[in-house]
N, C-alpha and C positions, 0 to 999 in steps of 0.2 A: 878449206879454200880461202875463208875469209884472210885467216893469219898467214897466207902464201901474199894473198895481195898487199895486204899492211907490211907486210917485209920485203915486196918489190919498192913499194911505194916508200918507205923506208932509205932507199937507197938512190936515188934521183935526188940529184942535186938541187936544193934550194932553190935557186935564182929559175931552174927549170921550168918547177911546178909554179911560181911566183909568175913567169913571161904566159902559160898555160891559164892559168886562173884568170890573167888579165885582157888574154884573146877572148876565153869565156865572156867572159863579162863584157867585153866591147859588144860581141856578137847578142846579145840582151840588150845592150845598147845605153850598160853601165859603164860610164867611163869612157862614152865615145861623146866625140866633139862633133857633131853635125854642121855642113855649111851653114849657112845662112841660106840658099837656094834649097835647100833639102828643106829644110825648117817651113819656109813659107810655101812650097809643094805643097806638103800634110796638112799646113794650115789651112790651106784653100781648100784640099777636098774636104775637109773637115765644115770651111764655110757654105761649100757651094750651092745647100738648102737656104738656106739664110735670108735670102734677097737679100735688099737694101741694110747696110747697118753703116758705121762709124769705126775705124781701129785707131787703138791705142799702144801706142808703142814706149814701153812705163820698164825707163831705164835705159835711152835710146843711145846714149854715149853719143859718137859721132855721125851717126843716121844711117849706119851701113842697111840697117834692116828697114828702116823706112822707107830708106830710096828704091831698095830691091823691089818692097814692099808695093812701090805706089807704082812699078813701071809695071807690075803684074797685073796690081789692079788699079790703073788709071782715073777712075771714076769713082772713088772711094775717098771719102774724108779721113785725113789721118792726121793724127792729134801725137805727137815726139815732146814726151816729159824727158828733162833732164837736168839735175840740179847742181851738179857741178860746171864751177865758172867756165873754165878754159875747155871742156870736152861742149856744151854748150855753146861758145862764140864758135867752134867748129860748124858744128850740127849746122846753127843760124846761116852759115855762109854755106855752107854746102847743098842746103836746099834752096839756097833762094831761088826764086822764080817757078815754084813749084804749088802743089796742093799740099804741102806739109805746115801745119804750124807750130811753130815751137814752143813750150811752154818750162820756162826757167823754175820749176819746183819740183817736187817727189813727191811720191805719194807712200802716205802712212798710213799708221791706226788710229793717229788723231792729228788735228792741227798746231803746229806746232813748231821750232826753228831745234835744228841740230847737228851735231858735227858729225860730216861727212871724209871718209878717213881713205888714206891712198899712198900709194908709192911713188906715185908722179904725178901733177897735174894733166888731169886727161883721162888716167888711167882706164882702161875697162874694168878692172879689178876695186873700184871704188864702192866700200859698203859702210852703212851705215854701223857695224862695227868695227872694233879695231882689230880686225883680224891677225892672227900669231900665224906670217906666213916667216918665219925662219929654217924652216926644214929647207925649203924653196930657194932660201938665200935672197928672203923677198922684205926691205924694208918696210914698214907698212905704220909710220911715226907721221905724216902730213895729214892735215887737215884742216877746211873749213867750214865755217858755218852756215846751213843751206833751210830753205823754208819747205814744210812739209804740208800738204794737203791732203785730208781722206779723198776718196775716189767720190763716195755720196756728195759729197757739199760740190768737189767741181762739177759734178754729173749736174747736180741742179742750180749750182751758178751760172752755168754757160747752156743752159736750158738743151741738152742732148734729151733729146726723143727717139730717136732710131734705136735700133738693136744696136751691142755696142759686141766687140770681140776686141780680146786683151794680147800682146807679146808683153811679159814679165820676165826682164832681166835685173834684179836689184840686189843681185849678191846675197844671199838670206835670207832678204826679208820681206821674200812674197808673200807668207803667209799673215804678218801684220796688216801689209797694204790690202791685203781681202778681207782681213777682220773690219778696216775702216771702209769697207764694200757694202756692209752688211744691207742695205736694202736694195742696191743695184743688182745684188747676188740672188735675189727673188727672183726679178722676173728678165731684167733689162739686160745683164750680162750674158752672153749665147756661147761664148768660147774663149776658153783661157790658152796660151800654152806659157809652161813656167819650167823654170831649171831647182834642178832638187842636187844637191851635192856639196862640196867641201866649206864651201861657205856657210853650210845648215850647220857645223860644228862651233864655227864663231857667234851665231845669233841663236845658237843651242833650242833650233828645233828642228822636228822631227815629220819625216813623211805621213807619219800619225795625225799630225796636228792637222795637213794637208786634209789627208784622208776623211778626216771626220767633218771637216769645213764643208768638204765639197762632195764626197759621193752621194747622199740624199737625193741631190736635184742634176750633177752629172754624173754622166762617163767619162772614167778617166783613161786616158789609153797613154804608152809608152813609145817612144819612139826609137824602133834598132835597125838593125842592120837589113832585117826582113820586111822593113816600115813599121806600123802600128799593129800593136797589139793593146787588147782589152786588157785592163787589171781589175778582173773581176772580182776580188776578194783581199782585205789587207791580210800581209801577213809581216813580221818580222824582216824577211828576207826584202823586204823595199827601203830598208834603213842601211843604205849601200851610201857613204858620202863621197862617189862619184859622181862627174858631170853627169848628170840623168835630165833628158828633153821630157819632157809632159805636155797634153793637150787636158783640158777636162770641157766637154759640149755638154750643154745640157740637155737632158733628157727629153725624148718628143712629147711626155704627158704633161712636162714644165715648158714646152714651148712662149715665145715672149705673143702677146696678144694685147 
């Protein structure tokens, strides 16, 4: 029976099984692009034990998610890092007159100034590597040089007391920016959500590295087509460098107090 099937499957055309694998996978919710309204839905039920906290929107580009962000939740401080020049002067005018404030830096592992690399001034695709997007047909030679902050030092420079809940958009290198987290990641951090995929190829890390940061003190859930699902357990099969949504809450017995 086996070698009947491997000789059907044999004969199906490449590009077939290729469009098939790629439905799979959306349907898991590998390789799907989420709105930005779908994104902050799950966030919020995600928040909605929380009471009072502060968000952070660390990678905001042109405030698409902030501004969604802030008409949902009104009454919410909201804190839009963004380090490059020209996606930044947008952000700045686009919320003026609002509760958003904007902060002209990134956040890293450590303090420190670095070139910030892109295809266009503006880009959403801006990371701090120089990503090899030529399969793409994607120039990725501009760049300039941008100031970088841990998440701890601003948390305690601007004296944040509340709970805080994170959106992590930085191309890669989310898992740096939460290494330079490391004491906010005790107690004070309540909800992450972060993007895992083709850009973890150019800062050469791995859902692992995620993994091991963060399950101790949260849960980590995925976001697909069926909404959230637990990842209960690392395995290999989460090392997919497609667009992948993540949330990681932390755990009720690590609640902030």
């Amino acid at each position: 029976m086996k070698r009947i099937v491997l000789a059907i499957i044999a004969k199906i055309p490449y590009p077939l099984i290729d469009n098939i694998s790629h439905l799979m996978l959306k349907l898991l919710g590998v390789g799907r692009i989420p709105t930005i309204q779908e994104e902050i839905k799950f966030l919020g039920m995600l928040a909605s034990d929380l009471g009072e906290f502060v968000f952070l929107d660390i990678g905001a580009n042109e405030g698409f998610y902030s501004l969604e962000f802030s008409r949902r939740f009104p009454n919410i401080s909201i804190y839009a890092f963004e380090p490059g020049s020209t996606a930044f002067s947008i952000l700045k005018t686009k919320t003026h007159n609002t509760r958003i404030s904007c902060i002209n830096r990134g956040i890293g592992e450590k303090a420190t100034t670095l070139d910030l690399y892109y295809d266009f001034s503006g880009s959403g695709l801006a990371s701090l590597s120089q990503r090899n997007l030529s399969h793409m047909n994607i120039d990725f030679n501009l760049k300039e040089t941008i100031s970088i902050v841990t998440l701890d030092e601003w948390l305690i420079d601007n004296k944040i007391l509340e709970k805080v809940v994170i959106k992590m958009d930085i191309e890669g290198h989310e898992f740096f920016a939460l290494k330079g987290a490391s004491e906010a990641l005790k107690t004070k951090i309540q909800l992450i959500q972060f993007e895992f995929g083709g850009a973890n190829i150019d800062s050469k890390t791995y859902f692992i590295d995620l993994w091991n940061l963060l399950n101790l003190d949260y849960d980590i859930f995925k976001l697909t087509s069926n909404g959230l699902r637990l990842v209960k357990n690392y395995s290999e099969n989460c090392e997919f460098f497609l667009n992948t949504t993540y949330y990681a809450k932390r755990k009720a017995k690590h609640l902030f107090h």
